[in-house]
C-alpha positions as CSV (number, residue, x, y, z in Angstrom):
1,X,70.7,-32.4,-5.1
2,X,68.6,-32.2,-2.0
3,X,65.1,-31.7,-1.1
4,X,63.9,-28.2,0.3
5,X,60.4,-27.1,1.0
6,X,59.4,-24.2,-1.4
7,X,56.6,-22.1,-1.0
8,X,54.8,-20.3,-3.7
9,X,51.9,-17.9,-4.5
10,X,49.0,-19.9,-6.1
11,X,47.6,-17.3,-8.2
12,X,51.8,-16.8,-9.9
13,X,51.6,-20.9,-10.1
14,X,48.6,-20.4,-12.1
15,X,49.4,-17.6,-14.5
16,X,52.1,-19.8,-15.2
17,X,50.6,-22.6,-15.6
18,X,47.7,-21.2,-18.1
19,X,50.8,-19.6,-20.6
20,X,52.3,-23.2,-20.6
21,X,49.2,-24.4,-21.5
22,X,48.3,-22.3,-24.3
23,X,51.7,-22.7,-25.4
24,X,51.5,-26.5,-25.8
25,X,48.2,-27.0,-27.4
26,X,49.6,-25.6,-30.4
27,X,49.5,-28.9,-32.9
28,X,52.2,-27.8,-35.5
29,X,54.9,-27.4,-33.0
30,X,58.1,-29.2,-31.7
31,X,59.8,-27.2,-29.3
32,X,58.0,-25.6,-26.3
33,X,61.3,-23.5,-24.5
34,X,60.9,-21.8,-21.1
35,X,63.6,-19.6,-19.7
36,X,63.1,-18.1,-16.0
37,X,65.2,-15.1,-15.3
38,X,65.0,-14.1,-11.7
39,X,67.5,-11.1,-11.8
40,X,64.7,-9.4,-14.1
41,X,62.0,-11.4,-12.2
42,X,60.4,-12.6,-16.0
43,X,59.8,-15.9,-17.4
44,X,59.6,-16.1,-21.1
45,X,57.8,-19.0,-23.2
46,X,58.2,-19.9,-26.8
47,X,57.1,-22.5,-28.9
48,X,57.6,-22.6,-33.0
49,X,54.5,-23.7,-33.9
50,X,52.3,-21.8,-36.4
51,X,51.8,-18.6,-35.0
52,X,48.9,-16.4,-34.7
53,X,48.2,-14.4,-38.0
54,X,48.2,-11.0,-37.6
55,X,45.6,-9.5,-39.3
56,X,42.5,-7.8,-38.8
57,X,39.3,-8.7,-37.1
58,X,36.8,-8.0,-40.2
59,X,34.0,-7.5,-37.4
60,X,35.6,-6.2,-34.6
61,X,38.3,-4.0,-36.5
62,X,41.3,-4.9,-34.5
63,X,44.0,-7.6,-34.6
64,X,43.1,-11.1,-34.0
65,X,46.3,-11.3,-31.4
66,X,44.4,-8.4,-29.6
67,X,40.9,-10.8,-29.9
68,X,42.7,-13.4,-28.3
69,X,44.7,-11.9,-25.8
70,X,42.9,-8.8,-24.4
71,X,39.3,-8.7,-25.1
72,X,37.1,-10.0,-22.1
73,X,33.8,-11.4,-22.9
74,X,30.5,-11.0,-21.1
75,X,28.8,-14.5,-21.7
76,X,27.7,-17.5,-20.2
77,X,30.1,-19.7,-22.5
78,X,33.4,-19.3,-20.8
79,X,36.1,-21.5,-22.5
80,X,39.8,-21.7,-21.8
81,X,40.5,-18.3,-24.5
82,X,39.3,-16.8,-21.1
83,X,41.9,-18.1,-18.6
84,X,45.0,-16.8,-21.0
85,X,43.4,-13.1,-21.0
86,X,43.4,-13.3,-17.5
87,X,46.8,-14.5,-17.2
88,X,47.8,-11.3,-19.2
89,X,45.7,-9.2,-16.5
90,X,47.2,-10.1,-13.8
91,X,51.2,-9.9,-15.3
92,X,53.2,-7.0,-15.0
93,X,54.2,-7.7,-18.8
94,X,52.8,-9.5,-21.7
95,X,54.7,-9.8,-24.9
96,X,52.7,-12.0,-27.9
């Protein structure tokens, strides 16, 4: 093995970095897998913990998965639900 410099585009590091993180803070999990495939330029996370349920919103009419993952909020309390939705803006796919 040897050392090379690598570059790298913050904002990808980033995007990256907020899935991961989501990923993990899953309590009921075990196995967080990551699999990078440059030939179709995609990385892929799993984890086995609990899941999301998938059902609907009883205000907001949709899927929670939807909630979570695609509905921006205007507010002044940001938390980190914000940082995965924008994650999910700025990749070219998003698979829950």
């Amino acid at each position: 093995m040897t050392r090379h410099p690598v570059t790298y585009v913050p904002g990808l590091h980033r995007i990256f970095d907020e899935v991961l993180l989501y990923a993990a803070e899953t309590m009921q999990m075990d196995v967080l897998h990551v699999d990078i495939d440059v030939s179709d330029c995609r990385i892929s996370v799993y984890n086995n913990g609990e899941g999301i349920p998938v059902e609907l919103h009883q205000e907001e009419g949709v899927y929670l998965p939807e909630i979570i993952f695609g509905h921006l909020v205007t507010t002044t309390n940001y938390d980190d639900t914000l940082n995965i939705k924008l994650a999910k803006v700025f990749s070219t796919e998003f698979i829950v």
